[in-house]
N, C-alpha and C positions, 0 to 999 in steps of 0.2 A: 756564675751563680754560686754562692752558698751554698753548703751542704746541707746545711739547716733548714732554707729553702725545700730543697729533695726533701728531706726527711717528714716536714709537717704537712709535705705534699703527695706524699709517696702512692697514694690511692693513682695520683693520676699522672705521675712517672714511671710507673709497673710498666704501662702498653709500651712505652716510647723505651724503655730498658729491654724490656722483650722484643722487639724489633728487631734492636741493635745486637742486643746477645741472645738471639734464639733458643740456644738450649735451657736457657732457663726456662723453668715453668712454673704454673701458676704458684704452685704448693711452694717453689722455693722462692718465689718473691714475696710472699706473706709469710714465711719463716724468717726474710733476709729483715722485712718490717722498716725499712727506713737506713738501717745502719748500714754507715759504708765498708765497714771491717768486715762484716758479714758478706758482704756482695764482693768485696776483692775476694776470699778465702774461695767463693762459691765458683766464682769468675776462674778463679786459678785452679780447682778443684775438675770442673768440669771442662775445660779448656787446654786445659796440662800445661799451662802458663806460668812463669814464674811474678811476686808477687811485683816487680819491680815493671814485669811486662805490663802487667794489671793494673798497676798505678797510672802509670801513662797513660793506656786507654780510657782509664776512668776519667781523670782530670783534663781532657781532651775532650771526653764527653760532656762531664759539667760544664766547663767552659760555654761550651756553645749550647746548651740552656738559656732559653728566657722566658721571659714574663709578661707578656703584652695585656695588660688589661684583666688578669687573674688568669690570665689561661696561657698555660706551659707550653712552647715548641721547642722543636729541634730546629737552630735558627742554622746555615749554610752563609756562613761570614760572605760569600760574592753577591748572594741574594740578597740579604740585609741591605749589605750597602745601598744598592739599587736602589732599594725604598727610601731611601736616608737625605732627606736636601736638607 
């Protein structure tokens, strides 16, 4: 998925980011607003990650991002398929 996607979407990729990266909280996902520079920096910040570590997991996250119908999940590439004929 796009980032741009995320970004005009971000209201309702907060929960599913919070999920995945816990220690974020509410207040730093409404400071982070969409940008992904902000969210690696934050990701690397509170994580003690380096930015390259952060890159990866982000882009691995996006990835498997979708879009069924307006509504965003976290799709599990063995599961998809399954649905898939």
């Amino acid at each position: 998925m796009d980032w741009q996607q995320i970004e005009s979407n971000w209201a309702q990729f907060k929960s599913i980011i919070k999920h995945d990266w816990d220690k974020l909280t509410d207040t730093h996902l409404d400071e982070i607003a969409g940008r992904r520079n902000y969210l690696v920096r934050k990701i690397q910040s509170i994580y003690g990650l380096s930015q390259a570590e952060v890159d990866t997991q982000l882009t691995e996250w996006q990835e498997n991002q979708i879009n069924i119908d307006g509504h965003f999940y976290q799709s599990k590439p063995f599961l998809l398929n399954a649905y898939i004929r």
